[in-house]
C-alpha positions in Angstrom: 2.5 140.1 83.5 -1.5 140.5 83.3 -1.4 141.1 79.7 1.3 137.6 79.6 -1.5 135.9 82.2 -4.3 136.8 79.5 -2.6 135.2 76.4 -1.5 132.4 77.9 -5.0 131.3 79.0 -6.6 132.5 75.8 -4.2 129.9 74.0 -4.5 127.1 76.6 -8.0 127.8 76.3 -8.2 127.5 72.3 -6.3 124.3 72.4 -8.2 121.3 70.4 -7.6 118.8 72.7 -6.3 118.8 76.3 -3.3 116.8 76.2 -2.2 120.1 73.8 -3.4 122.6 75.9 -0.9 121.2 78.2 2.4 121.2 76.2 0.8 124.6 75.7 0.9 125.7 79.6 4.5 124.8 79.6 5.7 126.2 77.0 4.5 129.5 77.4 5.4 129.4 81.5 9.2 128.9 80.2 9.0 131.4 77.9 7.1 134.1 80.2 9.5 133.4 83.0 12.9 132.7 81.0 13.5 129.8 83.0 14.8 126.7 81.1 12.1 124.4 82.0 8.4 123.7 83.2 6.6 120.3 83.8 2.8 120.0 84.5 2.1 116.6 87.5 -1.1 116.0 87.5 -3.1 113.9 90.4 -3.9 110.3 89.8 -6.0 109.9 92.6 -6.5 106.1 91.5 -3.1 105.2 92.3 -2.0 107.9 94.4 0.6 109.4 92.3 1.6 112.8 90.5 2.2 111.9 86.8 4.4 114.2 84.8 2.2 114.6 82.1 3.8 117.9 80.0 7.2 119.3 80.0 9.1 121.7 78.6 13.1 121.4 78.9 13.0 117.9 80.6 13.2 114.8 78.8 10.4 114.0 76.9 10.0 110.7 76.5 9.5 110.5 80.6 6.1 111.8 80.0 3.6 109.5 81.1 6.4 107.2 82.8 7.5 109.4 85.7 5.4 109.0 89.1 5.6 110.5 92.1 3.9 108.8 94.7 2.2 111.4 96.9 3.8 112.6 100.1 7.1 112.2 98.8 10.1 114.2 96.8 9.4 118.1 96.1 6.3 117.7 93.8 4.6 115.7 96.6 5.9 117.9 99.1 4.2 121.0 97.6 0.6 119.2 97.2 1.3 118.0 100.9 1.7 121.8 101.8 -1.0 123.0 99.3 1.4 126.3 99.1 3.7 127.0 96.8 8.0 125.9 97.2 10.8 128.0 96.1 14.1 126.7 97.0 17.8 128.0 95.6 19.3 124.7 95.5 16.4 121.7 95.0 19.5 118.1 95.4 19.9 119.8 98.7 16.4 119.8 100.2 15.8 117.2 102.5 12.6 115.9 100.2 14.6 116.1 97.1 13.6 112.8 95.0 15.9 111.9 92.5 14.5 110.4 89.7 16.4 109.5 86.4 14.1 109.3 84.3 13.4 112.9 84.1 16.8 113.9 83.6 17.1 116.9 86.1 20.4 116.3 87.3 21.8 119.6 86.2 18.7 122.1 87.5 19.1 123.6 90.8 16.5 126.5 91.1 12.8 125.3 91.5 9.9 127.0 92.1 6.2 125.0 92.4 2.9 125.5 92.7 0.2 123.6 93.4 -3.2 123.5 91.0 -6.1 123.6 93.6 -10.1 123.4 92.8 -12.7 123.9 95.2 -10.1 122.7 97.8 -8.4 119.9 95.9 -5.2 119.8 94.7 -5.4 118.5 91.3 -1.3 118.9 90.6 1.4 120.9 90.6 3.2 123.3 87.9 6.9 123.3 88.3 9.8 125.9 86.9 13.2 125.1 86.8 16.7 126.0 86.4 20.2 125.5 86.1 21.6 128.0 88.0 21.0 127.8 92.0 19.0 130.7 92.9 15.3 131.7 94.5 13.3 133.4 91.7 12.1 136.3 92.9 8.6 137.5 94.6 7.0 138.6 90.7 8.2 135.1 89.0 6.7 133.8 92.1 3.7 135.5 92.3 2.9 135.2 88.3 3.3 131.1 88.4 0.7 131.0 91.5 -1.7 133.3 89.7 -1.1 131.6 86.3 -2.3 127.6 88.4 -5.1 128.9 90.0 -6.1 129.8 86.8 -5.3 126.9 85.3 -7.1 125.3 87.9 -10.6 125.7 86.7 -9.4 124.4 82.7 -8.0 121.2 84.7 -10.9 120.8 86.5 -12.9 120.3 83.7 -10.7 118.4 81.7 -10.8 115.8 84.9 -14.8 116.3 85.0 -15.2 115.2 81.2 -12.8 112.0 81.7 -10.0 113.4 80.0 -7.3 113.7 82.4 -8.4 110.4 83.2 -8.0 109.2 79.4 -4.9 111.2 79.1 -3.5 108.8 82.3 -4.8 105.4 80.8 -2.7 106.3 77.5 0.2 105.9 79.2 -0.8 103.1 81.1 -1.6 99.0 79.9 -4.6 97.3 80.2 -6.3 99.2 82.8 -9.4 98.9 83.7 -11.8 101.8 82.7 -11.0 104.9 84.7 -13.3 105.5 87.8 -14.7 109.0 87.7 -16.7 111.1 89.9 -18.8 114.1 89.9 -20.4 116.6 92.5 -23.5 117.9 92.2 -26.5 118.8 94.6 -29.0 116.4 96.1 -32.3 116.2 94.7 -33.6 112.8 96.2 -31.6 110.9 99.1 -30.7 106.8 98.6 -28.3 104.8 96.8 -28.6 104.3 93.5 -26.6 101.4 90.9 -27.0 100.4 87.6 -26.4 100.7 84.2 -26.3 104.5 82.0 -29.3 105.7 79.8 -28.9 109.2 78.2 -31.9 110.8 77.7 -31.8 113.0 74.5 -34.1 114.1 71.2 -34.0 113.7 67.7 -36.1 116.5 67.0 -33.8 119.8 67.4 -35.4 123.3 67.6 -32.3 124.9 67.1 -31.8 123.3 63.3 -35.5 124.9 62.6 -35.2 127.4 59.7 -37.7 129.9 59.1 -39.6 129.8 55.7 -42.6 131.5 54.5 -45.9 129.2 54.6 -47.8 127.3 51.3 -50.6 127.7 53.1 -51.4 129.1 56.2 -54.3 127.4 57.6 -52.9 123.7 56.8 -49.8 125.0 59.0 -52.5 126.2 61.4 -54.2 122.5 61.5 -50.8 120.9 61.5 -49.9 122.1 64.5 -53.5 121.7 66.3 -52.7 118.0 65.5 -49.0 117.7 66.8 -50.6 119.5 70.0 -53.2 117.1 70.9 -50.7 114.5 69.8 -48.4 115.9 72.9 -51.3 116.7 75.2 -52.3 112.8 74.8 -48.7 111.6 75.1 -48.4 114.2 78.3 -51.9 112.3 79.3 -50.6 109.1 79.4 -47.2 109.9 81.2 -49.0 111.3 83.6 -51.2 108.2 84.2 -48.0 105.9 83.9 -45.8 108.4 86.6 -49.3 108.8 89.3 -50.5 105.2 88.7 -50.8 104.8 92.8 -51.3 107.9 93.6 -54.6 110.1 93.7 -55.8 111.4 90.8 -56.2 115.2 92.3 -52.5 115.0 92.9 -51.1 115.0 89.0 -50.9 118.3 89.5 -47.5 118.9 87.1 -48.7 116.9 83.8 -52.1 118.6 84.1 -49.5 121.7 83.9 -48.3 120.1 81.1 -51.4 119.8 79.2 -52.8 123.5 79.7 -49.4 124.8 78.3 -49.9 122.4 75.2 -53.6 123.8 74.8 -54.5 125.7 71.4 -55.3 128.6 74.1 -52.1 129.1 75.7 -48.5 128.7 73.7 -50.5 127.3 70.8 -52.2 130.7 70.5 -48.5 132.2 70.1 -47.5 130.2 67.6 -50.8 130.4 65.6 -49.8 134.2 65.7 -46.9 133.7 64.2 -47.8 131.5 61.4 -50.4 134.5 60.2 -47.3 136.8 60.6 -45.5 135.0 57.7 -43.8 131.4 59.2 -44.3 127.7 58.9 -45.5 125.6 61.4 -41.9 124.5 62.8 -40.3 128.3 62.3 -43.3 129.1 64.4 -42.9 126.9 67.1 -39.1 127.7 67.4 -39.4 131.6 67.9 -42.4 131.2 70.4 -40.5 128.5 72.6 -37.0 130.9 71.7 -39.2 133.8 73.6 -40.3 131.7 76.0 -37.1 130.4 77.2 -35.3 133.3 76.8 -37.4 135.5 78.9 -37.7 132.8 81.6 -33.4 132.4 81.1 -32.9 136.0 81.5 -33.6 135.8 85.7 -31.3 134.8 88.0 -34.0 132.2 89.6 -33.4 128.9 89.7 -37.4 128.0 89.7 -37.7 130.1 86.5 -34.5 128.3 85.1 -35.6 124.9 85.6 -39.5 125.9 83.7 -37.1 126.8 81.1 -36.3 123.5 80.7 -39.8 122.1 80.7 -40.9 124.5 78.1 -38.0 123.6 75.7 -38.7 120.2 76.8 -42.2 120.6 75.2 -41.0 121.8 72.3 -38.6 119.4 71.6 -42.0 116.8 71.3 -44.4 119.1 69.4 -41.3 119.6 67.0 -41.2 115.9 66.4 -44.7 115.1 65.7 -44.4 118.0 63.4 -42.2 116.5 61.8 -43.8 112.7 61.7 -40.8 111.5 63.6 -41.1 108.5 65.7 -39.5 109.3 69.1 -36.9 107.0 69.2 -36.7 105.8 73.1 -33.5 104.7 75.1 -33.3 101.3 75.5 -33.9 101.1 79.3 -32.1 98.3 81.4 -33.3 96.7 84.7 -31.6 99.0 86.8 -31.6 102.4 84.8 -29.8 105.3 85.7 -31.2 107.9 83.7 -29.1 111.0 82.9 -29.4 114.0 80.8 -28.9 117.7 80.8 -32.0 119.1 81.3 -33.9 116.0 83.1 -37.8 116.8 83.2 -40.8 114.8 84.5 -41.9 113.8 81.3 -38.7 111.7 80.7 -38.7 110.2 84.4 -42.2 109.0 83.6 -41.1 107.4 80.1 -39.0 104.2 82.1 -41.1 101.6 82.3 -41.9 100.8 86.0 -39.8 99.1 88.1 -36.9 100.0 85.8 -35.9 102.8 87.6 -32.5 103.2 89.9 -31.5 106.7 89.5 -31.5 110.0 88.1 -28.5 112.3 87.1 -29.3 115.6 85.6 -26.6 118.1 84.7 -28.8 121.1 85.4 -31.5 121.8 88.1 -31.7 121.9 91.8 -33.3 120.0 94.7 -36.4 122.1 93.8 -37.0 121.2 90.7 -39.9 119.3 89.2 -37.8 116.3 88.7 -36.5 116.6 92.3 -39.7 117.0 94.1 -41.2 113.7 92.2 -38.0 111.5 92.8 -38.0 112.1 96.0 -41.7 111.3 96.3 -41.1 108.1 94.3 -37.8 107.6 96.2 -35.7 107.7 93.2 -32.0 108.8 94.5 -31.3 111.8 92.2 -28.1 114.3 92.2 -29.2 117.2 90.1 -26.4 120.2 88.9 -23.8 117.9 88.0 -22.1 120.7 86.0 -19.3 120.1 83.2 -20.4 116.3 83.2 -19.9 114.6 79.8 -23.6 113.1 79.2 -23.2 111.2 76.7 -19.7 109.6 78.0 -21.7 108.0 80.2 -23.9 105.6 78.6 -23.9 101.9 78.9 -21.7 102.3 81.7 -22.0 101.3 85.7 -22.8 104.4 87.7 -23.6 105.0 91.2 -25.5 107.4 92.4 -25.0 108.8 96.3 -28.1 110.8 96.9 -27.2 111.6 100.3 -24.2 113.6 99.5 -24.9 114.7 95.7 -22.1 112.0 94.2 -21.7 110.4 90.9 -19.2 107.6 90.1 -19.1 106.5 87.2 -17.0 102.6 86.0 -16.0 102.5 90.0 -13.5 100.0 91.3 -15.0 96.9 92.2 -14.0 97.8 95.9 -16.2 100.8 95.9 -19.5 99.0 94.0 -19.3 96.4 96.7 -19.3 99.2 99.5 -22.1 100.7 97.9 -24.0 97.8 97.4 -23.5 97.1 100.8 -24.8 100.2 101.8 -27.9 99.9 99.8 -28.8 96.3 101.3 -28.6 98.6 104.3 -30.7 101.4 103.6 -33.6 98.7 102.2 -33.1 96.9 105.5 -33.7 99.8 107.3 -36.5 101.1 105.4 -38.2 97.8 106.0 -37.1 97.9 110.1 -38.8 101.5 109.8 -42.2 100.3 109.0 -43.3 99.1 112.4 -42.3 102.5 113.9 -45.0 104.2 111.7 -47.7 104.0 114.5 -45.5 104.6 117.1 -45.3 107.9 118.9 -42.0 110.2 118.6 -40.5 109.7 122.3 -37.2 110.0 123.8 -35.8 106.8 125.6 -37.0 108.1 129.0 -40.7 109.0 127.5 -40.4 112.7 126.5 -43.1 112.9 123.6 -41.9 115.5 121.0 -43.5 116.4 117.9 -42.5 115.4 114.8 -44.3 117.1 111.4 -44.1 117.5 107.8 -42.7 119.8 105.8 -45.2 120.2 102.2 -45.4 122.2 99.3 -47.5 120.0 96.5 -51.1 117.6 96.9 -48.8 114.8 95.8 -46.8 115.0 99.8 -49.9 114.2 101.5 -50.7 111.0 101.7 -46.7 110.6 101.8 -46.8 112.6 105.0 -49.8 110.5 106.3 -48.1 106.9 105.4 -45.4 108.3 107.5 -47.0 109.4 110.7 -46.8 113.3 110.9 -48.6 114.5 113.1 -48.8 117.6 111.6 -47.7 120.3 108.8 -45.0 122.1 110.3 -44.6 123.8 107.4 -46.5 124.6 104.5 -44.7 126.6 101.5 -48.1 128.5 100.2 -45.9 129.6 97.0 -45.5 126.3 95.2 -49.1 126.7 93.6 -48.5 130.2 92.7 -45.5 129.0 91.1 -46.6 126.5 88.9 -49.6 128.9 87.8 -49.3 131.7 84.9 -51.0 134.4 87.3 -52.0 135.4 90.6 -54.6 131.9 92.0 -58.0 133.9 92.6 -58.7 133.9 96.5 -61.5 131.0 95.7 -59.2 128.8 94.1 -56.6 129.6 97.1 -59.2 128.4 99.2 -59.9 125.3 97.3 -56.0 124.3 97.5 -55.9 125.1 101.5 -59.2 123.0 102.1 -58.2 120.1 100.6 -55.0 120.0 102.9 -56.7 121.3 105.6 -59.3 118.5 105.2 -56.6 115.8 104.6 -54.7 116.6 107.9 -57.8 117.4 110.6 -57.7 117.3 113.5 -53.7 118.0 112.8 -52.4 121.1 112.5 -51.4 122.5 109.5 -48.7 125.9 109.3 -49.5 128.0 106.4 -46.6 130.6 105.7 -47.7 133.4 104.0 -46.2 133.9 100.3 -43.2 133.7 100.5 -41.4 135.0 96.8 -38.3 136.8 96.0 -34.9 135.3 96.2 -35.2 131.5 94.5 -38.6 132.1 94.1 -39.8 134.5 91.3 -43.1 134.1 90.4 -43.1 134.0 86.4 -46.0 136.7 86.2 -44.2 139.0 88.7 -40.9 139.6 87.9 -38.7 141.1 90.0 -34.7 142.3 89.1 -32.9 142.6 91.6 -28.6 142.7 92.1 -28.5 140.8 95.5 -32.5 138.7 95.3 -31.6 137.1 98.4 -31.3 140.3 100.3 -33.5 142.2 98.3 -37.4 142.8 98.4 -38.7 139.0 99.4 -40.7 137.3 101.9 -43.2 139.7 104.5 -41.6 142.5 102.8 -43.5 142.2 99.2 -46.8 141.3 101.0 -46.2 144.4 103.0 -45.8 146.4 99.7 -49.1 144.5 98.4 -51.7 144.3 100.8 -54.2 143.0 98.6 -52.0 139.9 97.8 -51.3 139.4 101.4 -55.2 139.7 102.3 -56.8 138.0 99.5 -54.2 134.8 100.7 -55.1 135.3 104.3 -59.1 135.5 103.5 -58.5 132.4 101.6 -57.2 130.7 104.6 -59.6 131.9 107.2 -62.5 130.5 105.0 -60.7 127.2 104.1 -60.4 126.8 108.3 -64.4 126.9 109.0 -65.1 123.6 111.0 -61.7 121.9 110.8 -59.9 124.7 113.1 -56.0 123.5 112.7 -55.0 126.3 110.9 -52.0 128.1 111.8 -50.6 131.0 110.0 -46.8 131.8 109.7 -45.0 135.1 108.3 -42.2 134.8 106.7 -38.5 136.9 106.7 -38.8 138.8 110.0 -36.4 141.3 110.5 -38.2 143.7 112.6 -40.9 143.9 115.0 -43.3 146.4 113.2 -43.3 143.9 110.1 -45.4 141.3 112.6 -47.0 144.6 113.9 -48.4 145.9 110.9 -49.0 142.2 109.4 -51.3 141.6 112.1 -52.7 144.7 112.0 -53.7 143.0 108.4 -54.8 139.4 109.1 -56.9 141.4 112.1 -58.6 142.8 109.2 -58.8 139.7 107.2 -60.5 138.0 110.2 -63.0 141.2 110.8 -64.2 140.7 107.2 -64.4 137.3 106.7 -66.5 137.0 110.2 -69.0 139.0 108.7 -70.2 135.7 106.3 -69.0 133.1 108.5 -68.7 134.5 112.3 -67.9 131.1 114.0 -64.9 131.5 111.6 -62.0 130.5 114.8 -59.2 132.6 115.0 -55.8 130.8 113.9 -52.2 130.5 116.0 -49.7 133.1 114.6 -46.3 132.5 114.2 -42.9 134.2 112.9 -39.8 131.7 111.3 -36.8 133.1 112.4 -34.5 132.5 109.3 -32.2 135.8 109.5 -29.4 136.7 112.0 -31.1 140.2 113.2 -34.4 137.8 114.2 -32.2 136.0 116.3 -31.6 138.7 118.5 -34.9 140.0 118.5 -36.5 136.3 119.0 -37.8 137.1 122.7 -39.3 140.6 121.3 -41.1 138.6 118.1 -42.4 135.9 120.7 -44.2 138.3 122.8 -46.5 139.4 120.0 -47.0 135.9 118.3 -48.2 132.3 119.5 -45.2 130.6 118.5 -41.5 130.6 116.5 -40.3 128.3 114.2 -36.4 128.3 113.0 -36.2 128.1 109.4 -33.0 126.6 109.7 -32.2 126.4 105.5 -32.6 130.3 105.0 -30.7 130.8 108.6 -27.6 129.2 108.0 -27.4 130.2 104.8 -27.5 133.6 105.9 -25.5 133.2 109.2 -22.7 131.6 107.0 -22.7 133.6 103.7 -23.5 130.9 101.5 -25.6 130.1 99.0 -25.7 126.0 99.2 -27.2 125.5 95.6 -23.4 127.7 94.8 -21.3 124.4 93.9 -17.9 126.5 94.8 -19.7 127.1 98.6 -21.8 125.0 99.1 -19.3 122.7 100.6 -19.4 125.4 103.8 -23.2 125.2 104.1 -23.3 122.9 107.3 -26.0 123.5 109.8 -23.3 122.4 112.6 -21.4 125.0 112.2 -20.8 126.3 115.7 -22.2 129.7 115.1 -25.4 127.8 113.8 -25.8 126.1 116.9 -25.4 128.9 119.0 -27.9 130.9 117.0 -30.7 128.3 117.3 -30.0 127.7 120.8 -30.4 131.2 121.7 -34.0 131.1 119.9 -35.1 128.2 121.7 -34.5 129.7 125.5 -36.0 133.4 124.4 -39.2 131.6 123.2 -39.7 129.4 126.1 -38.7 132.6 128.4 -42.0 134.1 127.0 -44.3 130.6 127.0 -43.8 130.3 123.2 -43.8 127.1 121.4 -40.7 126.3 119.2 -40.2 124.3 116.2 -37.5 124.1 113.9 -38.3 123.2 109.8 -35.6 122.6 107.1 -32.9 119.8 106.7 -31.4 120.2 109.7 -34.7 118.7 111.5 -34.6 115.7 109.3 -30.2 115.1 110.1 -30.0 112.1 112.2 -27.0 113.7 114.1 -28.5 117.2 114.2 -32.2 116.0 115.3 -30.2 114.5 118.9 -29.2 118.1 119.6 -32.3 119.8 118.7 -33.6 117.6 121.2 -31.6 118.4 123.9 -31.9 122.6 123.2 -35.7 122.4 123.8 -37.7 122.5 120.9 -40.3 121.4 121.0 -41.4 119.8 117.6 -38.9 119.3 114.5 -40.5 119.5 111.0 -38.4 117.4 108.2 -39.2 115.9 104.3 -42.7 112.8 105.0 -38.9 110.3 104.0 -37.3 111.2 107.4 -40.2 110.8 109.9 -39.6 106.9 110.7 -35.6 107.5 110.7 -35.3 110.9 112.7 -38.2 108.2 115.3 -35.9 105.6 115.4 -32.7 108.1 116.6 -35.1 109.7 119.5 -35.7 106.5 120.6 -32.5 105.6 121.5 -31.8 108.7 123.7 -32.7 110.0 126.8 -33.5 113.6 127.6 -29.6 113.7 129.8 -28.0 111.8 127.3 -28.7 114.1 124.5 -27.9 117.1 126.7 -24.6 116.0 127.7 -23.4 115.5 123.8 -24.7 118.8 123.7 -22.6 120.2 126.1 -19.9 118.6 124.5 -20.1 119.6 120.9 -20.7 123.7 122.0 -17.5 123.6 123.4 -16.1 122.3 120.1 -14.7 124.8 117.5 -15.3 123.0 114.1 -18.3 121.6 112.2 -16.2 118.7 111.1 -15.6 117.8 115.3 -18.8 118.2 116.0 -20.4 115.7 113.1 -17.6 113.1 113.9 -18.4 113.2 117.3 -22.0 112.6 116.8 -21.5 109.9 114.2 -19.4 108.0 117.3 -22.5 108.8 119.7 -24.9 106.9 117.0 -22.6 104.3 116.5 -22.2 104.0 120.1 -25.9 103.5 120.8 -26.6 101.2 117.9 -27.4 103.2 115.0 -24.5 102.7 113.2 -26.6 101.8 109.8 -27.7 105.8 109.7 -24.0 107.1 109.6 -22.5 106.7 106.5 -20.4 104.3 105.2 -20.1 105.4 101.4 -18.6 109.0 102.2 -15.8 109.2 100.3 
């Protein structure tokens, strides 16, 4: 049968179109299981109905025509089950549907399965046959193997619109097909407006080699197409930081350097003396590039992939004198592409933009991190979506929850646009709470700080009112450098946000690579990164890293004195042991130039399981803990959230979660410690109530959810808070517990944070 499995899927697979590949998938079911006929339903989830959309041994003609409303007969009955249905004898089942259309009268024996996706059921594959009998345990076994599949062929087929197409072809004059797509959340809000596909004229791929006329004028052709870019690259910049300071254009001044004659230029000059024109040139160097940077299973490294074919792409065209021929943009653009980078987010003219859709990426990419800090709603890894499909048409964009919909229902647009009058209402209710401090409704004051990574969060964070940097990710300027920063310009970089938050504190974690975050000029290759050499361990392993970085801080501290210094990826005591043994040193040393140097607060994050159960241990030798709840629940749950077939389990209100955190809280405070929690769990609305109510004692969230996460405190007391949760630790299901704290907000007037487009 696994030989039969193969071929069939290798045909289905081959098919030209999809509406082929499914009289395909019949026919070959019939034949591999010598049963007289097979029918493919497929899910209209529009109208609620399985539509037999292939057959083999029914009547033909009913294709299209036959529809099953959901819920009812034996096709409905399997989806309703999610489990496949073998009966002897299918007129006698009580959910037997007759419908004569089909022309089934005479079959008796039926056997289903259903076609399931990441949890949806997206149809059902049928075998029939004339003779009552059950098919036996194999036949059985083979047609549930065969749709799950199936499954992922059918899922792309309804993620490129053509189921959808295939279901308007048999319908008349319907409106054009809603569709949607899931992808991750790279900046929350609600986006709507009108399609604009971002794509380039100018192909590296088509680039030939060919041997040079002359050398040196190929040379002096690309030193010109260069500075053309660098200029362009210039001016984007300006156009994209226009209100921002000028210290914080941090990514196109990236931009420029790689453009310089110095740095890729100097590859391709190499390879135009080693025998190719200017063009053949460029492609191999940015071919190298990208491949190397492709190679590692990083998403970081991944998503600089993109930005160095990106620059290609516009060095390419000015080699060869093409005018870059821009989208038209519309009022409300949605911009969309595959590889979306900062250089195209910056080309909209302002005001124009609504949202951002980008097939690959994550919420940490480049594009990510400046939508959010222009509060553009993005959804990045919208994977197997048609790009250019979507042009000129309405799309929404659900930042919150990663959603694209693309020609929705009129129903649905007015939902959305309700819910966007909404969030700008609320936004604009926000703005007196600035000022105001973080209190509970009976006056408990707690703490509510910043999470930051890049110059361009700061005066984000300060708009906001943080009163601090909960957490500071010390890697992001190593990772958008070429090497290792020198321990002066470390200092520099620390300084400046040192300067820009005093008297505040500011958390420093110590590098923190490996995992997501592979530094481009340190490669490491690794089976399992996440649970591989990252974190305290590679500092460990490379003392002089760790100590230039600490030195760096120390001397960035003199005179402000709110630094505090966090380690990151605890597992075991003797890691704090011997990497205080190490900042002791670091302090020794640089006391000797600048002894009124003051010694800073040190701090673990608890972001594994076996910290957990060590938390009261690792507070006894530290100043404070701080739950990294991303990294813990991740871990705690076994699932990586940027996974698109898991991430659907990541919830930081799973039980266990809750628990885990809980337990940290009352071992710190046993030993005096302060506790904070950083991640997205601190900026939740529903989560930051229970937080509350465990005991920490500040909650560190994205500069965008200060004023919101404000308002929700506000509105609860200390005993209130406690006694939902109470309630929700005796609940069993992450799905209970949300609901029930959606009803709490709703029930004490914050209804407009909970909600409404979830679909």
């Amino acid at each position: 049968m696994l030989k039969t499995l193969r071929r069939i899927i290798q045909e289905v697979v081959a098919a030209p179109e999809f509406r082929s590949a499914l009289d395909i998938m019949v026919k070959c079911v019939a034949e591999a299981l010598n049963t007289e006929a097979c029918s493919i339903f497929l899910l209209d989830r529009r109208h609620g109905e399985h539509v037999l959309l292939a057959t083999s041994g029914l009547n033909p003609l009913a294709i299209g025509k036959v529809r099953v409303p959901v819920g009812q007969g034996l096709i409905g009955f399997v989806g309703e089950r999610e489990e496949p249905l073998n009966v002897s004898d299918a007129p006698k089942h009580p959910r037997f549907l007759h419908v004569p259309e089909v022309g089934e009268e005479s079959y008796h024996a039926f056997l289903g399965a259903p076609v399931i996706y990441h949890r949806q059921v997206l149809g059902v594959v049928i075998a029939q046959q004339h003779t009552p009998r059950r098919y036996d345990d194999a036949e059985e076994a083979f047609l549930v193997t065969l749709a799950a599949q199936l499954a992922a062929v059918i899922a792309h087929a309804e993620a490129t619109g053509e189921v959808a197409r295939l279901l308007d072809s048999h319908q008349v004059n319907q409106q054009p097909a809603e569709e949607s797509y899931a992808g991750i959340s790279g900046a929350p809000g609600v986006g709507i407006g009108t399609g604009v596909v971002v794509t380039f004229s100018a192909d590296l791929a088509s680039v030939p080699d060919r041997a040079p006329d002359d050398i040196e004028s190929e040379i002096r052709l690309l030193e010109t197409a260069l500075a053309a870019s660098q200029e362009e690259f210039r001016i984007l910049g300006e156009r994209i930081y226009e209100h921002l300071p000028s210290e914080e254009r941090e990514l196109f001044a990236a931009y420029q350097q790689l453009l310089d004659i110095t740095d890729l230029g100097a590859d391709i000059v190499a390879a135009i003396r080693q025998g190719n024109w200017a063009q053949g040139a460029l492609r191999s160097v940015i071919d190298a590039h990208v491949a190397r940077l492709e190679s590692v299973d990083d998403d970081y490294l991944r998503e600089r992939a993109a930005d160095i074919r990106n620059l290609g792409h516009r060095v390419l065209a000015y080699l060869q004198k093409n005018e870059r021929n821009l989208p038209e943009y519309s009022d409300n653009t949605i911009l969309i592409g595959e590889e979306l980078t900062a250089a195209d987010l910056a080309e909209v003219p302002e005001g124009c933009l609504a949202g951002l859709v980008s097939v690959k990426g994550s919420g940490s990419s480049h594009v990510a991190i400046l939508a959010r800090a222009m509060g553009v709603p993005t959804v990045m890894g919208v994977s197997e979506l048609n790009v250019q499909a979507l042009a000129d048409k309405t799309i929404i964009i659900d930042g919150f929850y990663g959603q694209v919909y693309v020609s929705p229902a009129r129903e649905l647009l007015e939902e959305f646009e309700q819910l966007a009058a909404a969030e700008r209402d609320l936004s604009d209710s926000l703005e007196s709470l600035r000022d105001q401090p973080a209190q509970t409704a009976d006056g408990e004051l707690i703490g509510l700080l910043v999470n930051t990574g890049l110059g361009l969060d700061v005066s984000l964070s300060l708009a906001a009112g943080a009163e601090g940097v909960g957490l500071y990710r010390t890697e992001t300027p190593f990772l958008i450098r070429d090497r290792f920063p020198s321990g002066e310009e470390q200092r520099i970089m620390y300084r400046q946000l040192l300067a820009s938050f005093a008297p505040r504190f500011v958390t420093m974690r110590t590098l923190d690579i490996g995992g997501d975050k592979l530094l481009p000029y340190f490669p490491v290759h690794e089976d399992n990164p996440f649970l591989g050499w990252r974190g305290i361990r590679v500092m460990l392993d490379h003392p002089d890293i760790f100590l230039t970085q600490v030195r760096a801080m120390l001397r960035a501290s003199r005179g402000f004195n709110n630094l505090q210094i966090m380690l990151p990826m605890i597992t075991d005591a003797s890691e704090i042991d011997e990497a205080l043994r190490l900042i002791n040193k670091a302090y020794a040393e640089v006391c000797e130039d600048m002894p009124d140097i003051v010694m800073p607060a040190m701090g673990v994050m608890i972001e594994v399981p076996a910290a957990v159960y060590q938390a009261r241990i690792i507070a006894r030798r530290v100043n404070f803990l701080s739950v990294g709840s991303n990294d813990l629940t991740q871990y705690l749950l076994a699932v990586d959230r940027n996974n698109a077939r898991v991430a659907g389990l990541f919830d930081p209100l799973h039980p266990a979660v809750l628990r885990a955190i809980l337990q940290v809280v009352e071992a710190g405070h046993q030993e005096g410690r302060h506790v904070s929690i950083c991640g997205e769990m601190a900026g939740d609305p529903v989560a930051a109530v229970l937080l509350v109510a465990m005991g920490f004692d500040s909650l560190s969230m994205s500069a965008s959810s200060l004023t919101r996460i404000k308002w929700v405190l506000r509105h609860f007391t200390r005993q209130q808070a406690s006694q939902l949760l109470n309630e929700v630790l005796a609940m069993e299901s992450p799905v209970m517990i949300r609901c029930h704290m959606e009803l709490a907000l709703e029930a004490a007037g914050l209804e407009k944070l909970v909600r409404a487009g979830r679909r």
